[in-house]
matplotlib code that plots the C-alpha trace (Angstrom):
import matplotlib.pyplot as plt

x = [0.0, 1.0, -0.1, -2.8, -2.2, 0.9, 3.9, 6.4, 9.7, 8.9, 9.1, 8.2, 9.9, 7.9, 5.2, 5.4, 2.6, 3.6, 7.2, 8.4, 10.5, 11.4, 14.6, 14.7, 17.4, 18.9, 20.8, 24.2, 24.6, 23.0, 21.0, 17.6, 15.0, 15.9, 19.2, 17.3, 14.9, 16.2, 17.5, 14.3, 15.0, 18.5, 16.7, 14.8, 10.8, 10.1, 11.8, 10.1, 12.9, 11.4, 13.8, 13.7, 12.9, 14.7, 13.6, 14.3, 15.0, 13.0, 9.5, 10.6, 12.3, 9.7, 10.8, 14.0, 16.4, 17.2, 20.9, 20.2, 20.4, 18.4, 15.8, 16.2, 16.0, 12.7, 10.8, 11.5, 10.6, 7.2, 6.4, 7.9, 5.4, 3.1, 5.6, 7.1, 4.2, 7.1, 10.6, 12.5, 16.5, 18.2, 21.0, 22.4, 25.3, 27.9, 25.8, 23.1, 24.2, 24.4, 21.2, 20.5, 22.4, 21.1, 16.9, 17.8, 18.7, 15.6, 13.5, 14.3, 13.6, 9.8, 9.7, 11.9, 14.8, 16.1, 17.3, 20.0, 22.2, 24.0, 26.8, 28.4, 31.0, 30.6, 33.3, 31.9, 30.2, 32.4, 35.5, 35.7, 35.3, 39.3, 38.1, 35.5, 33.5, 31.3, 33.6, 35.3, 34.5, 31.6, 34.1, 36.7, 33.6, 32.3, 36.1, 36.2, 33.0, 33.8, 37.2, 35.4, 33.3, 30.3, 28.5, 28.4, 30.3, 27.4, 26.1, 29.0, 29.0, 25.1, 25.2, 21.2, 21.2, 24.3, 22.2, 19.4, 21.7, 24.3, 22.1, 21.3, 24.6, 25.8, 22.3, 23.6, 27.2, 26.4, 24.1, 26.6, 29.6, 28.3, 26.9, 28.2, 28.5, 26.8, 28.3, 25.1, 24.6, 25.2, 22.6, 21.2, 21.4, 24.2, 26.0, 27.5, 29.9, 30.7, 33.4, 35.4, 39.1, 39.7, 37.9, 39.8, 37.6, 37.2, 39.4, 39.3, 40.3, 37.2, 35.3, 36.4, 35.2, 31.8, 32.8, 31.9, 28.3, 26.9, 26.4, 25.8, 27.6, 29.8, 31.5, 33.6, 33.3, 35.3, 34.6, 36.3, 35.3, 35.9, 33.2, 30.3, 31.0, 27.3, 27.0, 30.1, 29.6, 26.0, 25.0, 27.9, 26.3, 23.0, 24.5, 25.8, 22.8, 20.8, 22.8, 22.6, 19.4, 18.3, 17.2, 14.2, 13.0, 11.6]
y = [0.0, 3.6, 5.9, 7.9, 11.0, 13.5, 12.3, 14.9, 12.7, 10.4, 11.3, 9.0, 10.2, 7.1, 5.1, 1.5, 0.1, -3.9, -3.3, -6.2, -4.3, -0.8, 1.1, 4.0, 6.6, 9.0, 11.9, 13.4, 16.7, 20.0, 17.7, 16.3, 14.0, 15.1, 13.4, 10.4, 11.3, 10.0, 6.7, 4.7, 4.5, 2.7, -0.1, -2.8, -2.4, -4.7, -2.1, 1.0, 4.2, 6.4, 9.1, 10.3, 14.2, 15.9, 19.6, 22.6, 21.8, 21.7, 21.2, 21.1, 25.1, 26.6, 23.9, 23.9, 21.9, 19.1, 19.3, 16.2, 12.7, 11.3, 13.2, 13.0, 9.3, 8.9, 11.5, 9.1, 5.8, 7.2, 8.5, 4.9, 2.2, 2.8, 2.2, -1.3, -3.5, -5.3, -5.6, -2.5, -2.0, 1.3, 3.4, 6.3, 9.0, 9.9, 11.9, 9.8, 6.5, 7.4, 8.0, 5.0, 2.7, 4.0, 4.4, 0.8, 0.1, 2.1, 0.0, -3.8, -2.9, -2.9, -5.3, -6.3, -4.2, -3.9, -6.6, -5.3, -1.5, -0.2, 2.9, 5.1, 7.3, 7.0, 5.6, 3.1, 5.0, 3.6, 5.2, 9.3, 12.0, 13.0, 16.6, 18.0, 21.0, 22.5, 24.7, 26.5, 29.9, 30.6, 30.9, 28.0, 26.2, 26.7, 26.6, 22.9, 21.6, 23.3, 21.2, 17.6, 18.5, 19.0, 22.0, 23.4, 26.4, 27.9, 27.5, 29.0, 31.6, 32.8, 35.0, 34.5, 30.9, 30.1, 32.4, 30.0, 26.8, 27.8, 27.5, 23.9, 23.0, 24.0, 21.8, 18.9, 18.7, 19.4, 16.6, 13.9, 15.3, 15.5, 11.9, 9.8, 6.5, 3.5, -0.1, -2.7, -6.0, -6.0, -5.8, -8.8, -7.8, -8.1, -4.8, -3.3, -0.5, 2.0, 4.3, 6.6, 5.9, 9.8, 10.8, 12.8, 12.6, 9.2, 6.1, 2.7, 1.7, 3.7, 1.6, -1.4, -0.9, -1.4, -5.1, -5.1, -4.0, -7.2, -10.6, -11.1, -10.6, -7.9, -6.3, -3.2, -1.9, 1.0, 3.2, 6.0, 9.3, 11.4, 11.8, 12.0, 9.6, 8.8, 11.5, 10.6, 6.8, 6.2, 3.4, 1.1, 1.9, 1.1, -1.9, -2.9, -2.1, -4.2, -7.5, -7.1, -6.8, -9.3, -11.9, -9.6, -8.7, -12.0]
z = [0.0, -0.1, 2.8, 1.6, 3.7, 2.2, 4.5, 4.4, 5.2, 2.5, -1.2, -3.8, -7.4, -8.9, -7.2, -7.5, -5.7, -7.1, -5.5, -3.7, -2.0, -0.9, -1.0, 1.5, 0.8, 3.3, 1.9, 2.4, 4.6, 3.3, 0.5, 0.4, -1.4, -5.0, -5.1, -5.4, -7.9, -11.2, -9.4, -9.7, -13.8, -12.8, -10.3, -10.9, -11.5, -8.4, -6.2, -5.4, -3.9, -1.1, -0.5, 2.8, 3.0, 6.3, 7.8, 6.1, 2.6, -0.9, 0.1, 3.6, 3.3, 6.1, 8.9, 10.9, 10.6, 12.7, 14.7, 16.9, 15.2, 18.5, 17.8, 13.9, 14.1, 16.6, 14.0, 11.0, 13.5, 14.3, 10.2, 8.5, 9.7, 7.1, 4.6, 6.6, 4.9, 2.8, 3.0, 2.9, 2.6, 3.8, 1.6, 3.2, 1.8, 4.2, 7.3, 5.7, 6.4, 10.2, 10.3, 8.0, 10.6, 14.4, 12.2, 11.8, 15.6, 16.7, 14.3, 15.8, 18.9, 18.1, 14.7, 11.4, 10.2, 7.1, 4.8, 3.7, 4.7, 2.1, 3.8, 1.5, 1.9, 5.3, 8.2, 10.6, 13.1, 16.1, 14.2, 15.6, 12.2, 11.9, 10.1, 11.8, 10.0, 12.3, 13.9, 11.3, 10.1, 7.6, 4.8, 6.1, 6.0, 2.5, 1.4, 2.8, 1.6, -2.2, -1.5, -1.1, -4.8, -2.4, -3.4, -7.1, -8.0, -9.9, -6.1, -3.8, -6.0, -5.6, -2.5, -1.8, -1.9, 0.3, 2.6, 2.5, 2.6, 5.3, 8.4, 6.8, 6.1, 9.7, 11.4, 9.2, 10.4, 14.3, 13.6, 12.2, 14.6, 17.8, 17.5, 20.2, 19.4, 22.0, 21.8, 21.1, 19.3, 15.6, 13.0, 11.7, 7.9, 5.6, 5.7, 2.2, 2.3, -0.7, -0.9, -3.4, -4.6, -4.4, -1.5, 0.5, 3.9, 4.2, 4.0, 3.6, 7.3, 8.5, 5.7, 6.5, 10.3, 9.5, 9.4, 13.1, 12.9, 11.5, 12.4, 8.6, 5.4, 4.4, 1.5, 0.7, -2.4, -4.0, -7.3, -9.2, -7.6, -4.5, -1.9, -3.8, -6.3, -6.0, -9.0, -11.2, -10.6, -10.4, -12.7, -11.5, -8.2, -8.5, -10.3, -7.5, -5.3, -7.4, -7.7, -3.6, -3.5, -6.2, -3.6, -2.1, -5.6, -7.1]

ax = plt.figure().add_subplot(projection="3d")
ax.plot(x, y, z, "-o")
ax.set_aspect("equal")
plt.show()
């Protein structure tokens, strides 16, 4: 089914009520739902993607944005039941895969998790962040984040939009680096982890860490790109997503 009342956190690009399964998507810091919104054309027709929408972006502008993941994560608990009526898999970019991982904690305490959690770009999240943003000045900031290929030049340079953007780029990094980090069981689900060849803010050690956070299987996978080599390398991405996720789709 598909909840009949307009859900804000969820957006669906292209409704698939027949999907066998569903592919939530969290996005990366400062980003939201429309990252995700030509990626249902590079998945399988049994699989329907609900990107997941956070405060203060797109269609979300007139909200605040969140700067606590605990309270980040209950709000997305509470909205997703209506969409748990199948089986469901979690990918998340970078701050997004935090919030993938500790949504999918929350969620076994009260029924089934994910089958699968797909991290990208993204260290494990008992491994400290080595370059932390949040403090730095307004323009140290932007300088850093133009460094990692994160934000458009066309974008840095509009004066009015950075305006708009910069209070939601600082929410999103308190979020993801003031998270603290609690030892439990792993997850049940086969954990795969993504990451970029070039990427300058993440390396493969910090990847490979998330070996420890399930009981099932795991694989590391790199491709050609820095940090958001979600853009650059897409369809051997969703490639990849798809041949993982081929036993849930029939």
């Amino acid at each position: 089914m598909i909840p009949t009342v307009t859900d804000p956190w969820v957006v669906l690009h292209r409704p698939n009520p027949r999907a066998k399964l569903r592919l939530f998507c969290f996005p990366y810091a400062g980003s939201g739902a429309a990252v995700f919104r030509t990626w249902p054309a590079g998945l399988p027709e049994t699989l329907e993607v609900c990107a997941i929408q956070y405060p203060g972006r797109e269609n979300r502008l007139d909200e605040p944005a969140c700067c606590d993941l605990k309270a980040l994560v209950a709000s997305l608990a509470a909205a997703l039941p209506p969409y748990l009526d199948r089986p469901f898999a979690f990918f998340g970019h970078s701050m997004g895969a935090l919030v993938g991982f500790e949504l999918a904690r929350a969620l076994r305490r009260s029924g089934p998790g994910p089958v699968h959690l797909f991290a990208s770009a993204a260290g494990a999240p008992q491994t400290p962040e080595l370059q932390p943003l949040n403090a730095l000045s307004d323009d140290g900031f932007l300088k850093r984040l133009c460094s990692l290929n994160g934000i458009p030049k066309e974008v840095l340079q509009n004066e009015e939009l950075m305006q708009l953007m910069l209070p939601v780029l600082r929410a999103d990094f308190t979020l993801y680096e003031t998270y603290f980090y609690r030892n439990a069981a792993p997850l049940s689900c086969p954990i795969s982890v993504f990451g970029g060849l070039q990427d300058g803010k993440v390396g493969c050690e910090r990847l490979e860490a998330w070996r420890g956070q399930t009981s099932e299987r795991f694989c590391l996978q790199m491709f050609p790109g820095d940090h958001f080599f979600l853009r650059s390398a897409q369809p051997l991405l969703l490639e990849s997503i798809a041949e993982a996720l081929q036993p849930h789709l029939g």
